[in-house]
C-alpha distance (Angstrom), angle and dihedral (degrees) to the residues before:
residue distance angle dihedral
X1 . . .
X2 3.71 . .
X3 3.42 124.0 .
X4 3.65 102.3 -146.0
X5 3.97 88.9 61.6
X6 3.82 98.6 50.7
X7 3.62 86.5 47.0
X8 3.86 89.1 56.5
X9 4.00 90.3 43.2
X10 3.81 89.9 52.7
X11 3.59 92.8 51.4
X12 3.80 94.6 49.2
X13 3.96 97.0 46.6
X14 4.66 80.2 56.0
X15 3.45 85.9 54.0
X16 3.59 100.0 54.6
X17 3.45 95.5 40.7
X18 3.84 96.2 57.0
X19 3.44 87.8 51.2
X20 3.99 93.6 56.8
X21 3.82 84.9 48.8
X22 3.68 87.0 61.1
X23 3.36 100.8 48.5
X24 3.55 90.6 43.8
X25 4.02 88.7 54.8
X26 3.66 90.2 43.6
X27 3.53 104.6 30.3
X28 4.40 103.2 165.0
X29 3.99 102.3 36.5
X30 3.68 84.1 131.5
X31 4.07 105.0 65.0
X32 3.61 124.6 147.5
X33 3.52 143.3 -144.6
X34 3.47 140.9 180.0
X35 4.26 124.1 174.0
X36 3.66 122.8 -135.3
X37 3.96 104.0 -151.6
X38 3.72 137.6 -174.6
X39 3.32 117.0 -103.3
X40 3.89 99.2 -125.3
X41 4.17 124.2 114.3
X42 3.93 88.1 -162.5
X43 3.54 147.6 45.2
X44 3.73 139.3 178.6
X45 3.77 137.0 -146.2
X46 3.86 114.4 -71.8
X47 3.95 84.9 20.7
X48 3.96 119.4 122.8
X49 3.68 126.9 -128.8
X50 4.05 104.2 -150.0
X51 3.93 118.9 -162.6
X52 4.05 133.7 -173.1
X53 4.03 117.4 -163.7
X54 3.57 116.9 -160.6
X55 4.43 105.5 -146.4
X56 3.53 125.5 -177.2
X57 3.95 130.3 161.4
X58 3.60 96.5 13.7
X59 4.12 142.3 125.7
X60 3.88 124.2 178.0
X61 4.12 125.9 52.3
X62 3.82 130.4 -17.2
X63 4.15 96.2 -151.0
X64 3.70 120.7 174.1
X65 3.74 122.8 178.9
X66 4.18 138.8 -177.6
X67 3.82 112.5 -123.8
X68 3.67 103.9 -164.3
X69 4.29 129.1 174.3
X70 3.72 85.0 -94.6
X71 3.59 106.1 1.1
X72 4.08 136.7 81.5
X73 3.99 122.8 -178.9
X74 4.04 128.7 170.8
X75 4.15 89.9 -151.9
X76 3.02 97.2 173.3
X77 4.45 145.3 27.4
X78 3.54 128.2 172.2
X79 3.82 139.9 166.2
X80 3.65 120.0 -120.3
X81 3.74 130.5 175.1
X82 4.29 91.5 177.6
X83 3.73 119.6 161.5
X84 3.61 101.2 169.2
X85 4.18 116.7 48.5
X86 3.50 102.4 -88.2
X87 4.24 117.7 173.4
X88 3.56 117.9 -122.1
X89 3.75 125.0 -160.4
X90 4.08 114.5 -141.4
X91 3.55 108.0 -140.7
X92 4.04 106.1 -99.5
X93 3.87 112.3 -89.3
X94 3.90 109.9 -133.4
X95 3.51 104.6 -150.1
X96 3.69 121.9 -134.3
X97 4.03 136.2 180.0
X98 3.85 89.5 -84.1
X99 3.17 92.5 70.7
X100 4.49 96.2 49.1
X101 3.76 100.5 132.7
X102 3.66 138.2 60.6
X103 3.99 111.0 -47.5
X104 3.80 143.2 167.3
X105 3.96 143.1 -174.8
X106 3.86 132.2 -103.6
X107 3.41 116.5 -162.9
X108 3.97 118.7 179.2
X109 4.04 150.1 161.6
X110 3.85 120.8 -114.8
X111 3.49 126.8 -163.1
X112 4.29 106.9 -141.0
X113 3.71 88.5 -92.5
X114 4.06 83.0 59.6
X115 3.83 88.2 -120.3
X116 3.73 106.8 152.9
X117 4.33 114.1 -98.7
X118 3.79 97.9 173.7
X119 3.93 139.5 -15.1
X120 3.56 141.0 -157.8
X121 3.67 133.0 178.9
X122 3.89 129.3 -147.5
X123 3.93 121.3 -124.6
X124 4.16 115.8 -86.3
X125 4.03 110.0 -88.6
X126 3.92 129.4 -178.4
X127 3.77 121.1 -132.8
X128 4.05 115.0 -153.9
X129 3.71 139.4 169.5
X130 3.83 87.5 -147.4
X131 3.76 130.0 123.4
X132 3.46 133.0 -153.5
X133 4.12 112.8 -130.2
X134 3.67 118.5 -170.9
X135 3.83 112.3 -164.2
X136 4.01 141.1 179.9
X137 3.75 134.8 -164.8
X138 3.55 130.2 -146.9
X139 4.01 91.8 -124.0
X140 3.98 139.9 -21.5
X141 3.44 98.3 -124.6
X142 3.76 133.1 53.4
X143 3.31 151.6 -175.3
X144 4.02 127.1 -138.4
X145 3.86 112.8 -92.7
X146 3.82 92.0 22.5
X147 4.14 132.9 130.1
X148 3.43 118.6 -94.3
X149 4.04 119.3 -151.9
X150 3.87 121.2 -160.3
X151 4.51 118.8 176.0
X152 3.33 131.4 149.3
X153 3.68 147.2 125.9
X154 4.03 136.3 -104.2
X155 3.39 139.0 -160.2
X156 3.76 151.3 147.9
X157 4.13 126.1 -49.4
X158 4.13 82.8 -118.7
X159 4.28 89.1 53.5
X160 3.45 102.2 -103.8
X161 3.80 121.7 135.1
X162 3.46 120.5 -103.8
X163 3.93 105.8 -121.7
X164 4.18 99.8 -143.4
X165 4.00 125.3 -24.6
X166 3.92 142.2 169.8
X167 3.61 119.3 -115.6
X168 3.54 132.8 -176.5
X169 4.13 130.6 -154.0
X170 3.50 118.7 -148.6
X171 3.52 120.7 -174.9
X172 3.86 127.8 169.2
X173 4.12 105.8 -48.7
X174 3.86 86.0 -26.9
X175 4.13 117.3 99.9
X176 3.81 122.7 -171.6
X177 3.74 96.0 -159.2
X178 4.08 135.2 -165.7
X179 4.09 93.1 3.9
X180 3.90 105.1 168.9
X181 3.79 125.5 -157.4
X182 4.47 120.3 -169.7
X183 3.93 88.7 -152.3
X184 3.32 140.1 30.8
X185 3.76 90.7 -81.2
X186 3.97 134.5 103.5
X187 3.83 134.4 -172.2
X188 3.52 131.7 167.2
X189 3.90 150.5 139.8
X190 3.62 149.8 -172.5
X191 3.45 139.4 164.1
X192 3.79 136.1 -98.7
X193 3.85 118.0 -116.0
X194 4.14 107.6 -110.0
X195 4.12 82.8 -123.5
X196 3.94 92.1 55.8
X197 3.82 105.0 136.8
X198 3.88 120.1 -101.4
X199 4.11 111.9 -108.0
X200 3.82 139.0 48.1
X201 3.49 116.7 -26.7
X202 3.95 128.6 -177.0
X203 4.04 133.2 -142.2
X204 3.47 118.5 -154.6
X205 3.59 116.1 -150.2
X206 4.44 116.1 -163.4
X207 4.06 118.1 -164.1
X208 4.23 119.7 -157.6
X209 3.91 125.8 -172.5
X210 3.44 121.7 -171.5
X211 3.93 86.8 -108.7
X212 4.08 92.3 66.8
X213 4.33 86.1 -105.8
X214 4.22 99.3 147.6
X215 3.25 134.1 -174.2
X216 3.63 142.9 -164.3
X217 3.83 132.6 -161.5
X218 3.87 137.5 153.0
X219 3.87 144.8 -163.5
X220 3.19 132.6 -145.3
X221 3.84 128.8 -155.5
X222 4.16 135.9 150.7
X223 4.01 130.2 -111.8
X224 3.58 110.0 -145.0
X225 3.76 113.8 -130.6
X226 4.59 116.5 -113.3
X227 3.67 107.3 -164.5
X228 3.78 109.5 -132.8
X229 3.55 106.8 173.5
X230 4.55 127.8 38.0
X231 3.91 97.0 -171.6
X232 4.45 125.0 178.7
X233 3.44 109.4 -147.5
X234 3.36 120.9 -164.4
X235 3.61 148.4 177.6
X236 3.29 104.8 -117.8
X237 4.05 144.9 -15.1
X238 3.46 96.9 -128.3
X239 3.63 137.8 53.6
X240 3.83 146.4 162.1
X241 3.39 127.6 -126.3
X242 4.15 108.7 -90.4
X243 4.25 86.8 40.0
X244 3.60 122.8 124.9
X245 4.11 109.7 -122.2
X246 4.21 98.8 -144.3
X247 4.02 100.6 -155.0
X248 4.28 122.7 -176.0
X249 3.74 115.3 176.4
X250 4.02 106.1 -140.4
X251 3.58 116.5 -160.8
X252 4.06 120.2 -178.1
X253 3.71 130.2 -169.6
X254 3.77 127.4 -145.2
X255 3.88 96.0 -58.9
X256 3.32 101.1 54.0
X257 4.36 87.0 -97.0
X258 3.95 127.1 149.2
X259 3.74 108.2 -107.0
X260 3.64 119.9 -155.7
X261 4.02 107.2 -146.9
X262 3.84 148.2 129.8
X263 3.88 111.9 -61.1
X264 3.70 135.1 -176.4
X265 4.25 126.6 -151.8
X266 3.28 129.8 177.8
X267 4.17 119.0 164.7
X268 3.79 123.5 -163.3
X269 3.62 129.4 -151.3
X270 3.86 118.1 -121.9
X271 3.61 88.6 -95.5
X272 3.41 83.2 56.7
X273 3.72 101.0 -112.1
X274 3.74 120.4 141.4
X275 3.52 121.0 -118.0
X276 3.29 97.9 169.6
X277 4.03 146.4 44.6
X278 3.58 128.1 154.4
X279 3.96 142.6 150.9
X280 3.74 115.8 -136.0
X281 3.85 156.3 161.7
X282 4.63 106.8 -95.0
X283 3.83 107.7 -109.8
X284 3.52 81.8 30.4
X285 4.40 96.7 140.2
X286 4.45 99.8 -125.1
X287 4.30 107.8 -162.2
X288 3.96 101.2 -158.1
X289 3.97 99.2 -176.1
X290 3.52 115.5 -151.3
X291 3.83 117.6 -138.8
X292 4.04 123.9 -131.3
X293 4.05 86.0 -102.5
X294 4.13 98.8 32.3
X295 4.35 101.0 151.9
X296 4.09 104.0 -79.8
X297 3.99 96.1 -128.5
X298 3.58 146.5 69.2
X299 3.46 117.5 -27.8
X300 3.78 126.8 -157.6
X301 4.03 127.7 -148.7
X302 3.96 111.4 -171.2
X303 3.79 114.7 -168.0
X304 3.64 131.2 -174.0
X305 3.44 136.2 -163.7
X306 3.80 140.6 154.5
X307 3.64 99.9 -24.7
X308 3.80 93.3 -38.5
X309 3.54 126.0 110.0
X310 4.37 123.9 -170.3
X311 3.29 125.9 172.8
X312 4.35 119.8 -159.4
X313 3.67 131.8 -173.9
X314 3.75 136.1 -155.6
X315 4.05 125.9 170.6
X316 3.64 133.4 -119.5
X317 3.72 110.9 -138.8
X318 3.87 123.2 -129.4
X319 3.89 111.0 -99.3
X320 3.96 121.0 -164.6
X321 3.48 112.2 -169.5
X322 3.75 132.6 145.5
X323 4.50 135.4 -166.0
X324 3.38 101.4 -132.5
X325 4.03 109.2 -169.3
X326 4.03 148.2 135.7
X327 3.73 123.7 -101.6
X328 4.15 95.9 177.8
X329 3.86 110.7 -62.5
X330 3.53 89.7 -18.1
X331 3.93 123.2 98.5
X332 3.54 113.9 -140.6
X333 4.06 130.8 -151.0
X334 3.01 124.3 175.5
X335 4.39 130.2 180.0
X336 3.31 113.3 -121.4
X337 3.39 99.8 162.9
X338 3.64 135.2 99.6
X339 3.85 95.1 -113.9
X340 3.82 137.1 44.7
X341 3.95 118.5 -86.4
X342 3.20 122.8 -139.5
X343 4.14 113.6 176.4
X344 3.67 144.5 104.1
X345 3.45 126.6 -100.4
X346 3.75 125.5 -139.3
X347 4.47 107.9 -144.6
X348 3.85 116.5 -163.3
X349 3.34 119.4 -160.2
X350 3.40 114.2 175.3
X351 4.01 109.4 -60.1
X352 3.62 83.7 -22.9
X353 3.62 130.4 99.2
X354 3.94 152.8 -167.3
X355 3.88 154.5 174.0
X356 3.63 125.5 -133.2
X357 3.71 128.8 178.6
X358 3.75 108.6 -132.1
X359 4.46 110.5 -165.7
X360 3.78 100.9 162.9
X361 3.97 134.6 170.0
X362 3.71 117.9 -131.1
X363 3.91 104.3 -78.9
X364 3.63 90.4 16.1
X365 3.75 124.7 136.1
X366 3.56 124.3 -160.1
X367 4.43 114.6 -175.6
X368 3.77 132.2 -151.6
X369 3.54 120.6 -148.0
X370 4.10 95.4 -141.8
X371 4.58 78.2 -171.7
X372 3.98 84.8 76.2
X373 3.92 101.8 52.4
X374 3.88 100.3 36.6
X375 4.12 143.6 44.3
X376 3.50 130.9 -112.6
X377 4.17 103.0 -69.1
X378 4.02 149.4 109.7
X379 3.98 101.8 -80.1
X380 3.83 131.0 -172.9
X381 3.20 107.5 -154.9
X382 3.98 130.8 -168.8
X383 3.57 121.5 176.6
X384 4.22 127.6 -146.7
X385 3.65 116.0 -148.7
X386 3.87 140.4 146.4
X387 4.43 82.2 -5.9
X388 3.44 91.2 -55.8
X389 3.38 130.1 118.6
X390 4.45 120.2 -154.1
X391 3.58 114.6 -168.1
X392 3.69 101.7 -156.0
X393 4.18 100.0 -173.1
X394 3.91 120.1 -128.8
X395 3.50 134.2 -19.6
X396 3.98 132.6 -168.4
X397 3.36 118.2 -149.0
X398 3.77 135.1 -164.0
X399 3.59 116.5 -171.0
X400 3.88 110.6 -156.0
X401 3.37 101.1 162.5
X402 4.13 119.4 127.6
X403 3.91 117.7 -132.2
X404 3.27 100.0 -93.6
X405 3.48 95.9 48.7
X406 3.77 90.2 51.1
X407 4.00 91.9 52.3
X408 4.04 91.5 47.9
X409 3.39 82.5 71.4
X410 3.64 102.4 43.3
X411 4.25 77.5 58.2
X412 3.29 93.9 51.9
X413 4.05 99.7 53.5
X414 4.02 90.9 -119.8
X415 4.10 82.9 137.3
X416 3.40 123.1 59.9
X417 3.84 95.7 174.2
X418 3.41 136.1 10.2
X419 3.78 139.9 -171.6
X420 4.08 130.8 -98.4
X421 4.07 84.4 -100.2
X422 3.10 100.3 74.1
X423 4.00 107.6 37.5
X424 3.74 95.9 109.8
X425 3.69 93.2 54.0
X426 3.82 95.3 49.5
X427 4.39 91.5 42.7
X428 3.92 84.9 50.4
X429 4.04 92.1 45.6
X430 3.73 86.7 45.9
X431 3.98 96.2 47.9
X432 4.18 86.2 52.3
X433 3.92 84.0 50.2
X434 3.57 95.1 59.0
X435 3.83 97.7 40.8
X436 3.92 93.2 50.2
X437 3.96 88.1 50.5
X438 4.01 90.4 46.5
X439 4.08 84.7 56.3
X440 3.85 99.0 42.2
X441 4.18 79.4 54.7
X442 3.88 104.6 48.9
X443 4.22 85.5 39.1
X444 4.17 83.3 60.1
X445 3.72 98.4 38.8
X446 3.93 84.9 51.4
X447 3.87 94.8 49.6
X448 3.79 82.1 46.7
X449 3.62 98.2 58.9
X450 4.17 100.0 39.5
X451 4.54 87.9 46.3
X452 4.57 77.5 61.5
X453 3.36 101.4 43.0
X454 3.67 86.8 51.4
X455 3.40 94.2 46.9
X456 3.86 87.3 51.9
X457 3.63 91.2 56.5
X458 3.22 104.8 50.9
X459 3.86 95.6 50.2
X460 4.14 91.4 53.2
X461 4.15 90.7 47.5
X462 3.84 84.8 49.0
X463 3.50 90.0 51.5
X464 3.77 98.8 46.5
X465 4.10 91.0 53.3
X466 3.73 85.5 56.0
X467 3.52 97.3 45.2
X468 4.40 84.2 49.3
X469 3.61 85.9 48.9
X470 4.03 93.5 42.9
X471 4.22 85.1 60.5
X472 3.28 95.3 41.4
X473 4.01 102.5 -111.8
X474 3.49 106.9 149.8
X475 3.68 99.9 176.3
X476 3.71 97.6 78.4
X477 4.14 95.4 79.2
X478 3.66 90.2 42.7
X479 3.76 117.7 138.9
X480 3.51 91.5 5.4
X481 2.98 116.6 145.8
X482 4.49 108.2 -112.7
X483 3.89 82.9 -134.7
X484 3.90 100.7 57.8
X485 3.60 137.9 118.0
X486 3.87 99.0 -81.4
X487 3.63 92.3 29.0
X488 4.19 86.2 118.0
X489 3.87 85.1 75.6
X490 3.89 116.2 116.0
X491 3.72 136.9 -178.6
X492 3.30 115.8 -89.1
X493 4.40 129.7 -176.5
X494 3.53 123.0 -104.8
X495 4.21 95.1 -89.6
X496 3.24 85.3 65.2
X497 3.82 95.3 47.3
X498 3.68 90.4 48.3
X499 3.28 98.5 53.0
X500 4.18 98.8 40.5
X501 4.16 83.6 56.2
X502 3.78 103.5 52.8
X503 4.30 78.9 43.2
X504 3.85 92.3 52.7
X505 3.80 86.7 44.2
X506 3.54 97.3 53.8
X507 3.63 89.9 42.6
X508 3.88 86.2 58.5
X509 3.12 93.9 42.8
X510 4.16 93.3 62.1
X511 3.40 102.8 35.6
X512 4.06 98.0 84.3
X513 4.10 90.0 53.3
X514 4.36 97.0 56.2
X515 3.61 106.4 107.9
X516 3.85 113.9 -113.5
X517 3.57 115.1 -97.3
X518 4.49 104.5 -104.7
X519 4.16 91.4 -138.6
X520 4.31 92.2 56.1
């Protein structure tokens, strides 16, 4: 045999033996586990993680322990001697708020000297005190005054129902406090206040257990806006003709808010005419200028909007004012007010002086011809009306009129007041007044006196052709002609005779005792 070989044989046969001795001093380094977990990614307080570790081949310690954000626990320990895969259940871990975070599970061999033989580590899981609150309204959109409607359901961030909570509803300064629920079921209403603002508005809806899990949830949903009040502001009551009138149409809803809408205003004189009509945006600022002659009264501003109707009114005060100018010789005054005057003015010329009554329309002009109360001359003249006084410069005047011309209008009042110059022309046009009204009398009296006499003769030849006719004498109309003077006279009976003589008689008798008449 060669020694080389049983050298190498010897060698090999060490080998193996040391190795036996190892395995026989170490007799499980191989062990096994696998974990059985629960398919879940969340859990909440009071909740139970549940874990199944499959061992085989091993002796020492089953240890399995909770690593959490801030949070360690060793939950579990137990001795195993396993050759064969056997399953072990781990105790159920009841999860508390220690453990709030992200966390997972390390589950490992020891040998008795607690050196590590194998490890495993359990799938990443989140721990949270949080509840999930499913909740319905009645309707998005609402209207002040009306019924809100709130139901739902809530349960855990794994799915399962919540068996009984508290909840609270919060919404603007209103709080629903301490409502309780014995499933996993909520329903409850109230109603809005008729004042509630106009817009979005939010309710907040908070979820208790008994295990300190909370949740929070809102809705959202939109109050439409009522107008209430259509208001015309102003800035002031009063105003003078030439003012600006500064109009903004305020509309508020059911809080008491600004709304911005659609407005009509139309304002009306006192006289009721319109002077105005316009569409436009509330708030909007309106400038309604008032003109030097705008109707003195009280004016009217109608505004519309959405539905509502208001009607304001502010006064236009009375303005007297008049232009007061020369066009030539003639004085010129014109109303340019906003009412009718009705005065006298007071014109200076020089040392002379006169009165004239002034009644003029708005816009009217009334002139004075200065010619027909003055001489030929330089004149400063000032005029005096409605307590104002115009000084109006020079004027040169050349008075061409002839005498008659000048004492037509003496007649006709057009002077008031003249100067010592001319007092012998107005006493001699005055003396040929008189005189030519004396005439014009004693010409009437006389056409008075002949249209009796007349009358007088005809009744007394009317009664002498009845009295011929009464007696029978037929003679006295002959060859007269049927169309004469008398030829109106007509038969009449003897009554009518009778009593037509004792008239005529008494007549006569009368006549001689009438006074005579002093201008014949």
């Amino acid at each position: 045999m060669d020694n080389s070989n049983f050298i190498n044989r010897s060698n090999i046969i060490k080998r193996l033996i040391f190795l036996f001795a190892i395995l026989l001093v170490i007799p499980f380094a191989s062990a096994s586990i696998q974990l059985i977990e629960e398919d879940k990614e969340t859990y909440n307080l009071n909740s139970y993680y549940l874990l199944k570790v499959d061992v085989s081949n091993t002796q020492g310690f089953l240890k399995s322990t909770i690593y959490c954000t801030d949070y360690i626990l060793d939950y579990f320990v137990l001795p195993v001697n396993i050759v064969e895969q056997e399953t072990i259940e781990i105790p159920d871990l009841h999860i508390t708020d220690l453990m709030l975070g992200s966390c997972y599970v390390k589950v490992s061999v020891v040998d008795y000297n607690m050196n590590i033989i194998e490890l495993k580590e359990s799938k990443w899981f989140d721990v949270t005190d949080n509840l999930n609150i499913n909740v319905n309204m009645n309707k998005e959109t609402f209207l002040p005054g009306e019924r809100v409607s709130l139901d739902g359901d809530v349960a855990y961030m794994i799915g399962d129902p919540v068996d009984g909570f508290t909840y609270n509803i919060i919404f603007d300064n209103t709080e629903f406090n301490n409502l309780e629920s014995s499933n996993d079921n909520f329903d409850y209403s109230f109603d809005l206040a008729n004042n509630i603002k106009t817009g979005e508005h939010n309710i907040k809806l908070e979820v208790y257990d008994e295990f300190r899990n909370k949740g929070e949830t809102s809705v959202k949903f939109y109050i439409q806006a009522v107008p209430t009040q259509l208001k015309n502001l102003m800035n002031k009551l009063e105003f003078s003709p030439g003012e600006d009138v500064n109009i903004r149409v305020l509309l508020y809803d059911q809080a008491g808010d600004l709304m911005d809408e659609y407005t009509t205003i139309k304002v009306y004189n006192s006289d009721r005419g319109e002077v105005l009509s316009k569409n436009l945006r509330t708030n909007e600022l309106v400038v309604l200028p008032l003109g030097d002659q705008a109707v003195p009264g009280e004016w009217k501003i109608e505004t519309e909007s959405r539905g509502l109707l208001i009607e304001s009114k502010f006064n236009v005060l009375t303005f007297k004012n008049l232009d007061v100018y020369l066009s030539g010789s003639n004085l010129i005054i014109k109303n340019i007010g906003n009412i009718k005057f009705d005065g006298i003015s007071t014109i200076y010329l020089n040392d002379l002086s006169f009165n004239r009554k002034i009644k003029l329309d708005v816009n009217e002009i009334e002139g004075i011809d200065l010619k027909e109360n003055t001489k030929t001359g330089v004149y400063d003249v000032n005029v005096y009306v409605n307590n104002k006084e115009y000084n109006l410069g020079e004027l040169k005047i050349v008075d061409d009129r002839g005498f008659f011309e000048r004492t037509g209008d003496l007649i006709t009042g057009n002077a008031v007041a003249v100067g010592v110059g001319d007092f012998f022309s107005s006493y001699i046009a005055y003396f040929i007044i008189v005189v030519v009204l004396i005439i014009i009398f004693l010409i009437w009296q006389n056409k008075k006196r002949k249209n009796v006499n007349r009358r007088r003769e005809k009744e007394i030849i009317e009664g002498q052709l009845k009295m011929k006719d009464i007696k029978g004498d037929k003679d006295f109309t002959k060859g007269k002609s049927s169309k004469g003077m008398f030829s109106s006279a007509k038969k009449i009976n003897k009554d009518e005779a009778k009593e037509f003589r004792d008239n005529l008689f008494k007549v006569a008798k009368d006549e001689p005792k009438k006074e005579k008449d002093p201008w014949f």
